[in-house]
C-alpha positions in Angstrom: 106.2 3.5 3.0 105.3 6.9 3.9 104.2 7.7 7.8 101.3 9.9 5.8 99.6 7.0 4.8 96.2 7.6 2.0 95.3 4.2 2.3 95.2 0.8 3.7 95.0 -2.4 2.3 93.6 -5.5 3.7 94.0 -9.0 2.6 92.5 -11.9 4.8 93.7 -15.6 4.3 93.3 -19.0 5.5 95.6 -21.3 4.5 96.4 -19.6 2.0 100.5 -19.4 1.9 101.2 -20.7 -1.8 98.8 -17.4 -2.6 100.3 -14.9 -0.2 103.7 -15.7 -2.5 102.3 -14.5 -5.4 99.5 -11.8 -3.6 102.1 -9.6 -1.2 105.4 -9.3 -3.5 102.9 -7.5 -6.3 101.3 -5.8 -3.7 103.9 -4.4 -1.8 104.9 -3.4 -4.8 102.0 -0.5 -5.2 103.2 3.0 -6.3 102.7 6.5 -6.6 100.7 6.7 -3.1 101.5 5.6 0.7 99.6 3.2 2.1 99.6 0.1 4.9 99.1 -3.5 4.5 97.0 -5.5 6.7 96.7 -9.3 7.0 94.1 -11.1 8.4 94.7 -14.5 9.4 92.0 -17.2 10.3 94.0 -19.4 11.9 96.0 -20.7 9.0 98.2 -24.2 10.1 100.1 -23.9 6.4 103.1 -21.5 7.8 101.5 -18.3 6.8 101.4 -16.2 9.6 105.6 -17.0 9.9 106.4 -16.7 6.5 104.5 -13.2 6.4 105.8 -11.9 9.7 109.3 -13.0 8.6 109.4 -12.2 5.2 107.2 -8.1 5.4 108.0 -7.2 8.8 105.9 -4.0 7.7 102.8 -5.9 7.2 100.4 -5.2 10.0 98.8 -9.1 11.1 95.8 -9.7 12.4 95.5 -13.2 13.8 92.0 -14.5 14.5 93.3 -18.0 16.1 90.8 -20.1 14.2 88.4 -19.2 11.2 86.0 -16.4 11.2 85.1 -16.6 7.6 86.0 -13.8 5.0 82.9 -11.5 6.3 84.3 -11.2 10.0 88.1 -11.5 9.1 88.1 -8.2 7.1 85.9 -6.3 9.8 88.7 -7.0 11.9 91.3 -5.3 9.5 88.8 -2.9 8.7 89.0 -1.6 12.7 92.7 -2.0 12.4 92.9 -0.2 9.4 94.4 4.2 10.4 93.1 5.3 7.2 90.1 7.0 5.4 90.1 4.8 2.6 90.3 0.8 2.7 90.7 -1.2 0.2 90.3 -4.9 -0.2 91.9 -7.5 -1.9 92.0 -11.4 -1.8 94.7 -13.6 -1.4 94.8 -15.3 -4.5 94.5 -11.9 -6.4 97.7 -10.1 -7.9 97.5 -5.9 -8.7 98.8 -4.1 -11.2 101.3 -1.6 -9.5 99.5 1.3 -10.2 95.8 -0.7 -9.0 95.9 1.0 -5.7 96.9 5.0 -6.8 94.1 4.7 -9.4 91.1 3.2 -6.6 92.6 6.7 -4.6 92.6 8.7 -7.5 88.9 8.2 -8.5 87.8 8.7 -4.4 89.7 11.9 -4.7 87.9 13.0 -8.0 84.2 11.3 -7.1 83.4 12.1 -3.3 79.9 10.9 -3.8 81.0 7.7 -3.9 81.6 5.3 -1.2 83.1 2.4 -2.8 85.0 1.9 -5.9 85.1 -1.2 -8.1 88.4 -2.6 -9.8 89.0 -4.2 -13.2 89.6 -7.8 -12.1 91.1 -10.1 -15.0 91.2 -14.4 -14.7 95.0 -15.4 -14.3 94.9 -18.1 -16.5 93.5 -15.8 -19.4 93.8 -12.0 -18.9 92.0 -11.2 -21.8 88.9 -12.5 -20.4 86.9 -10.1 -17.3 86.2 -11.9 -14.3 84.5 -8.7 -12.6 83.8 -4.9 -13.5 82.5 -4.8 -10.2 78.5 -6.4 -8.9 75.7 -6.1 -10.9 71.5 -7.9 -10.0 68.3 -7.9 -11.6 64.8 -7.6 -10.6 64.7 -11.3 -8.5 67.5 -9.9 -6.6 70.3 -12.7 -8.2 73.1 -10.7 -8.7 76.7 -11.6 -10.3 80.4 -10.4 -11.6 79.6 -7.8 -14.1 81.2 -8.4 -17.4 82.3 -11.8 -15.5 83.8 -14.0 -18.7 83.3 -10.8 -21.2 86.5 -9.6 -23.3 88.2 -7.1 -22.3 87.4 -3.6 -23.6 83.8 -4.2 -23.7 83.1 -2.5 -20.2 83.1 1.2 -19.7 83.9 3.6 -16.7 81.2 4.9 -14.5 78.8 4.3 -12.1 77.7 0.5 -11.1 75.8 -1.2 -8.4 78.1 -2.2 -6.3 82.2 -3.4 -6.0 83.4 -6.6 -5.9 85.5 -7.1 -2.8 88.4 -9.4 -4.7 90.0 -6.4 -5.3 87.9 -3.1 -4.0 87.9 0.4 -2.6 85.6 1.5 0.5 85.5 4.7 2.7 86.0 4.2 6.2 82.8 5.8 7.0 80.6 3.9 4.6 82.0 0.7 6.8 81.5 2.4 10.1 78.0 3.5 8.8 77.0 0.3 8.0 78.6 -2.0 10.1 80.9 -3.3 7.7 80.0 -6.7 5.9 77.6 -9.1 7.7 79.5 -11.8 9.6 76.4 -14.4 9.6 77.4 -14.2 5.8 80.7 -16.3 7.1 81.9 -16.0 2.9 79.7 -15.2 -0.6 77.7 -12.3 -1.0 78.6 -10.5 1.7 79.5 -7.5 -0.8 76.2 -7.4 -3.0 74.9 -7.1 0.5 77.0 -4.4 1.5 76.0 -3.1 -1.9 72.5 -3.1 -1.4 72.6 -1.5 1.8 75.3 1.4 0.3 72.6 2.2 -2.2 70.0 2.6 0.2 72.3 5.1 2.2 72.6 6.8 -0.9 76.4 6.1 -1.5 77.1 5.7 -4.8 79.5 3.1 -6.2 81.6 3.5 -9.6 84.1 1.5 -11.7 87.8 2.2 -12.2 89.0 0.4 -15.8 92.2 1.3 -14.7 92.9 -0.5 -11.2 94.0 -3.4 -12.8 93.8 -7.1 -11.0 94.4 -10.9 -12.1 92.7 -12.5 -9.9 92.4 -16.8 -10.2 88.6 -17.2 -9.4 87.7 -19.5 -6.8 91.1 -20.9 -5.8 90.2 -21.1 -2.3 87.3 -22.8 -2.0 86.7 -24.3 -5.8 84.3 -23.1 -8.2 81.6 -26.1 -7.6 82.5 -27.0 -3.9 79.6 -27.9 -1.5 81.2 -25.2 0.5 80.4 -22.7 -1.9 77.3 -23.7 -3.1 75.9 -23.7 0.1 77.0 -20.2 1.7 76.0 -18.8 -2.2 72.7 -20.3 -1.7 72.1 -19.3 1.9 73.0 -16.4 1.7 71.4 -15.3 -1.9 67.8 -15.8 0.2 69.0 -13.7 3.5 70.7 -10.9 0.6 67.2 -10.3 -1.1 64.7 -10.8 2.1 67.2 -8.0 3.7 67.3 -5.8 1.2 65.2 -6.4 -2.0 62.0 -3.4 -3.1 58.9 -4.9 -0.6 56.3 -4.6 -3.5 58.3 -5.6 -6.3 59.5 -8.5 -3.9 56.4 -9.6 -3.5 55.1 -8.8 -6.7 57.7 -10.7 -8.4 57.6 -13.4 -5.7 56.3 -16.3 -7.7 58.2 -15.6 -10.7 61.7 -15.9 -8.2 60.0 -19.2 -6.9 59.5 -20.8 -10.0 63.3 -19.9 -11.5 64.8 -21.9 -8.4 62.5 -24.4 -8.5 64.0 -25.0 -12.2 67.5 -23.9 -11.1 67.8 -26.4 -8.4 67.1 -29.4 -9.8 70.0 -28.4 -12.2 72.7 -28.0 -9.9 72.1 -30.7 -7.8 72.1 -33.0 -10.9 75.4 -31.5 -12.0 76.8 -31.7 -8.6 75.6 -35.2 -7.9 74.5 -33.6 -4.3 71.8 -32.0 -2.2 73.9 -29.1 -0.7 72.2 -26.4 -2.9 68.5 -27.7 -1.3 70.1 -28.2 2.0 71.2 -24.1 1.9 67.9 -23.3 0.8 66.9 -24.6 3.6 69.0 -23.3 6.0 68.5 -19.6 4.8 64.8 -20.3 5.4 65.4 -21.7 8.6 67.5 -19.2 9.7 65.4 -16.1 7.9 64.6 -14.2 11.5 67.9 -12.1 11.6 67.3 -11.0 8.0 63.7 -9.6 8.2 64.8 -8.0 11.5 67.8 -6.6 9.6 65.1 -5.7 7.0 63.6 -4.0 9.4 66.3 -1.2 10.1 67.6 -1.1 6.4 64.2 -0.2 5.9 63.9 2.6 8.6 67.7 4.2 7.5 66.8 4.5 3.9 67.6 7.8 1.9 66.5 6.8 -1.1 63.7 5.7 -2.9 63.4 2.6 -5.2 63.1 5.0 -8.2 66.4 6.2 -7.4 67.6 2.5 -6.9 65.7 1.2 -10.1 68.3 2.4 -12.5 71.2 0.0 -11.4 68.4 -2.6 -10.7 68.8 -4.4 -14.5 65.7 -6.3 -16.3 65.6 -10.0 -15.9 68.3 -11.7 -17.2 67.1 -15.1 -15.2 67.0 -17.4 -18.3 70.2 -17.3 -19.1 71.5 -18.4 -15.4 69.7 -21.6 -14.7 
């Protein structure tokens, strides 16, 4: 790699070796621009940290000792990171080798824009989208845009927000904004991150062709109790934070009433009381966010007419 490096790359992993041997060999693997890898490690006990340091001696590591959550884990690569431009990626993603060049490419060409979302494809079916980047309606819920659409359906342009399984950030967006929040620990820390970009008035646009397979979930399961309760938890802290005031409020019976009849359904399909019990716990533990609320509110730029646009109509309905 070039000493003139135009970008930096960081990947955080616990446990995580069996995915570092597919993740690093295609990353590493990046052309067409110069750029340095860095690994974050929460205290991983599978090998990873050796097999890394022994087999890409160029890989810059980043050992936290024990686990600090994806949220904290890339803050720390992001302060370790000598570049402009930083790019994240996860573990159990794989990029296309021109993914990286083309994230550059469209900073270079868009400068109004802070962060840059990729294509992200499901490994087990590349043909189907698993993100064009993030994407929420009115109650604040927010998902994968395009997530299980075919590909060739999405178009270039601007979006809400990037997904960070595979995404593109400048340097001084993070610094501006603190990075993600670490009380996040993992889930939604980049919708918030989104929210709070928009606010600044940093716009965030899609790149079609920064191409990633990416196998959703792999590290802590699609319908684990571990996901559903940091989604849950934090999905409350994301929209008290950040979410219009009067439209919040306005709208505050109709978000009531959809989990009211979302929650009985997951807990009946996952036989358990962890999505309740992270209800709970973001109400519980709501003071941070409405003192967070507080400053996102006093830095704003914007007004919600400028943020409406990329705020969509209620698609609640469909995602009980």
């Amino acid at each position: 790699m070039s000493t003139l490096l135009k970008a930096s790359v960081v990947v955080v992993t616990w446990n995580g070796l069996h995915h570092l041997k597919q993740c690093l060999p295609a990353l590493i693997r990046q052309r067409g621009i110069s750029y340095e890898v860095i690994l974050v490690d929460n205290g991983s006990t599978d090998g990873s940290v050796e097999w890394v340091a022994q087999s890409y001696p160029d890989v810059v590591l980043v050992e936290l000792g024990s686990n600090h959550g994806f949220a904290a884990a890339n803050n720390a690569g992001f302060r370790k990171a000598r570049t402009d431009l930083i790019a994240t990626l996860n573990n159990d993603a794989r990029p296309d080798p021109d993914w990286l060049a083309s994230l550059v490419n469209a900073a270079d060409a868009h400068p109004e824009a802070g962060s840059f979302a990729s294509r992200v494809v499901l490994t087990n079916d590349p043909s189907i989208l698993d993100s064009t980047g993030i994407t929420t309606d009115v109650l604040g819920i927010a998902w994968n845009r395009h997530s299980t659409d075919p590909v060739g359906l999405e178009s270039e342009g601007e979006v809400f927000g990037a997904c960070a399984a595979a995404a593109l950030y400048r340097k001084h967006l993070l610094e501006t904004l603190g990075g993600f929040d670490s009380t996040y620990f993992a889930y939604l820390e980049d919708v918030d991150l989104a929210w709070r970009a928009r606010w600044m008035g940093w716009k965030a646009r899609y790149v079609p062709s920064a191409r990633v397979t990416h196998t959703h979930s792999a590290t802590a399961g699609i319908d684990s109790d571990f996901k559903t309760f940091h989604l849950g938890r934090n999905k409350i802290w994301t929209i008290v934070k950040n979410h219009h005031g009067p439209l919040l409020i306005a709208l505050l019976p109709l978000a009531i009433a959809y989990d009211l009849a979302s929650l009985p359904i997951t807990c009946l399909r996952q036989r358990s009381l962890v999505a309740l019990r992270a209800r709970i716990s973001g109400l519980l533990h709501i003071a941070p966010a409405l003192k967070a609320r507080k400053e996102i509110g006093s830095a704003r730029r914007i007004s919600w007419h400028e943020m409406q646009p990329f705020v969509h109509g209620p698609t609640w309905p469909w995602r009980l």
